[in-house]
C-alpha positions as a Markdown table, in Angstrom:
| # | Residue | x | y | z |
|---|---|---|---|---|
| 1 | Unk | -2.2 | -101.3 | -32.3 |
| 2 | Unk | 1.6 | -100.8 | -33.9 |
| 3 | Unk | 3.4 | -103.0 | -35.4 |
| 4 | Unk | 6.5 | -104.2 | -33.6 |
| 5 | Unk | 9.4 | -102.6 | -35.5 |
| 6 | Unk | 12.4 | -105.4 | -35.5 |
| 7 | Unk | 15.1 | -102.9 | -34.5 |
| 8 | Unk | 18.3 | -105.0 | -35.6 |
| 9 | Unk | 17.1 | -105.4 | -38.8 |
| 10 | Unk | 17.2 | -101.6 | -39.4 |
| 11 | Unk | 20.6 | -101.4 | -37.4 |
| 12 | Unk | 21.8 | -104.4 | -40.3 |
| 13 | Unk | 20.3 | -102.5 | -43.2 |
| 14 | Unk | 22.1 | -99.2 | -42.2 |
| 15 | Unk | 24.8 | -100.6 | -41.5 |
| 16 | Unk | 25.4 | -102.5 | -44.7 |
| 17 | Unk | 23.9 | -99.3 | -46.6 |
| 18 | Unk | 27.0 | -96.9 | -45.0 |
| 19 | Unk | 29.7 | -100.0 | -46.4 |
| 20 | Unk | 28.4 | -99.7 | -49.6 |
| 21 | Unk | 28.4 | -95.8 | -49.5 |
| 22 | Unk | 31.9 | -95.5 | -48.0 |
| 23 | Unk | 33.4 | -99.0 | -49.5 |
| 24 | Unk | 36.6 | -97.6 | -50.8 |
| 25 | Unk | 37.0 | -95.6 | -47.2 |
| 26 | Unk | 36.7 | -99.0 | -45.2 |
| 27 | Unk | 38.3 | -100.7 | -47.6 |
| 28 | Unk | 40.8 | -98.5 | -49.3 |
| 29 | Unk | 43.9 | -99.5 | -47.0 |
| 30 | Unk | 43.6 | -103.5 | -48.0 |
| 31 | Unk | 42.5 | -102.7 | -51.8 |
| 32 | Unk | 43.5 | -100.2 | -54.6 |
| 33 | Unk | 40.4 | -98.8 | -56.7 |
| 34 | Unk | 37.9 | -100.1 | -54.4 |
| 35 | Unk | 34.5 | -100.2 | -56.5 |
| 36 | Unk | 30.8 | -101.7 | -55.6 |
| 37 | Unk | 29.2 | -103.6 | -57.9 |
| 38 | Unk | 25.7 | -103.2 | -58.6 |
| 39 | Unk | 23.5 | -106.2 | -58.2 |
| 40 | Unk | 21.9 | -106.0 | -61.5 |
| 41 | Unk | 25.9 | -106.5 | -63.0 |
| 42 | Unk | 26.5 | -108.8 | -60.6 |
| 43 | Unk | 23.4 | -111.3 | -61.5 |
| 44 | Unk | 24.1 | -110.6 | -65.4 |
| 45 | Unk | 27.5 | -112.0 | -65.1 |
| 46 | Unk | 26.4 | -115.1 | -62.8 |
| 47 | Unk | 24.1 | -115.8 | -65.6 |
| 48 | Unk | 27.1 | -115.5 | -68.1 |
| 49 | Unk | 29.0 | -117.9 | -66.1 |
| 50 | Unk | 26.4 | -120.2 | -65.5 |
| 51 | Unk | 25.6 | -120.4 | -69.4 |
| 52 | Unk | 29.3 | -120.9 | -70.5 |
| 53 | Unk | 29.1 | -123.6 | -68.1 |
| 54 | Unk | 31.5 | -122.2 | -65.9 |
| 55 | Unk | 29.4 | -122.5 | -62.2 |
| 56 | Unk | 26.5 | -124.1 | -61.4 |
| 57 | Unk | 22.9 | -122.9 | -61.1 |
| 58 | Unk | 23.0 | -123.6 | -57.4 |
| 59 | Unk | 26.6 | -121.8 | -57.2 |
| 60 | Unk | 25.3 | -118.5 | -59.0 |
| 61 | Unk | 22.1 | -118.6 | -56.4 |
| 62 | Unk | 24.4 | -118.5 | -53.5 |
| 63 | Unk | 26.4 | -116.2 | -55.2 |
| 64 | Unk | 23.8 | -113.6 | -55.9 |
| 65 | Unk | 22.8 | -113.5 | -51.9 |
| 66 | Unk | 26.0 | -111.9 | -51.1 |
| 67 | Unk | 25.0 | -108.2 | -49.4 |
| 68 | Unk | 27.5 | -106.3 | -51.3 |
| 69 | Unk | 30.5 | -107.5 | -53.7 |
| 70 | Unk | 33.6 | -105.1 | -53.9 |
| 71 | Unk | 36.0 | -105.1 | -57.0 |
């Protein structure tokens, strides 16, 4: 027997894949120099802020859920 494939998951995943491809041609008209930020950066720098004190632990947790982050 197959597995049941969960069809809207895929549809998310491509979705949010083709915005992180493409960010500066979606975004482009609302922000100049339109970059995506890797994850990896993105956690290093939650850990930063989170040492110096600046967020909390729980703040940089929710933080590092977001899909994609565009600078």
């Amino acid at each position: 027997m197959q597995e049941a494939i969960d069809v809207d998951s895929l549809i998310v995943d491509n979705f949010e894949r083709k915005i992180k491809e493409r960010a500066p041609a979606y975004f482009g008209n609302y922000f100049k120099k339109v970059k995506v930020i890797d994850i990896s950066y993105w956690a290093e720098k939650l850990d930063e802020a989170e040492e110096q004190g600046l967020i909390s632990e729980e703040e940089a947790k929710k933080a590092l859920k977001l899909d994609f982050l565009i600078f």
